[in-house]
C-alpha positions in Angstrom: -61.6 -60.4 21.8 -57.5 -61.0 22.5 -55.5 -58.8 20.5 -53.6 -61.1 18.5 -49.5 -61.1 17.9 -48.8 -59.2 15.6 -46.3 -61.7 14.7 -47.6 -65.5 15.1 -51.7 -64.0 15.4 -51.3 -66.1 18.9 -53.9 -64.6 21.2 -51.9 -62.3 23.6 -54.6 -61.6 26.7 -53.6 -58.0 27.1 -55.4 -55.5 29.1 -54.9 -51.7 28.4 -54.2 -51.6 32.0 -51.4 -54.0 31.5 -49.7 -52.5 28.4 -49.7 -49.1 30.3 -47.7 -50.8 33.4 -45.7 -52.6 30.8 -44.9 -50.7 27.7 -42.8 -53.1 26.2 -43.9 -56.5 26.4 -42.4 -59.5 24.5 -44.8 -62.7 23.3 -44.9 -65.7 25.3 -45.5 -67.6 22.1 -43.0 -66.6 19.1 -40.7 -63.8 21.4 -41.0 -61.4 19.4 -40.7 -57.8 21.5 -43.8 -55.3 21.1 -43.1 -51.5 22.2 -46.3 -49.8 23.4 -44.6 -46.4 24.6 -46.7 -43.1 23.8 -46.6 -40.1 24.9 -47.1 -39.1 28.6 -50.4 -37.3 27.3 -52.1 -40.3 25.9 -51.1 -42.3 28.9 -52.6 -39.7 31.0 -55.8 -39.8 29.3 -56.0 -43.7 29.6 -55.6 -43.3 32.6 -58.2 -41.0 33.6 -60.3 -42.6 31.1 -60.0 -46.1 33.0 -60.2 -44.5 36.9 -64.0 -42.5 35.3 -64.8 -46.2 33.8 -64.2 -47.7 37.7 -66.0 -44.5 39.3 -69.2 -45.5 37.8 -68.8 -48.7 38.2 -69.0 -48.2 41.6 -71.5 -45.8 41.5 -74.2 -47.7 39.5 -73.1 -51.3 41.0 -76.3 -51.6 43.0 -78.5 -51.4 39.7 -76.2 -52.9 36.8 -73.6 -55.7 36.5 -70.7 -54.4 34.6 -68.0 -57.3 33.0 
């Protein structure tokens, strides 16, 4: 599910990958200006988070199909 505007509830198609290369975004729909900035700890975990998520993606691609 999109996360939604938090302004006009337009669908925004925003990946976590995404808002952490883009902190600061602003809606294509209304233009309103949304500020995703955390702290360099949280980021870092994301981060790691997301490279573990691809790892076993690779690692199990031969017996599962991942989305």
């Amino acid at each position: 599910m999109a996360m939604p505007c938090p302004s006009c509830k337009n669908p925004l198609d925003l990946t976590l990958q995404f808002i952490l290369d883009n902190p600061v975004s602003v809606c294509p729909h209304c233009k309103v200006v949304m500020n995703f900035e955390t702290s360099n700890i949280a980021t870092d975990t994301l981060r790691k988070g997301l490279r573990d998520m691809d790892n076993l993606k690779k690692k199990y691609s031969n017996i599962a199909k991942f989305s």
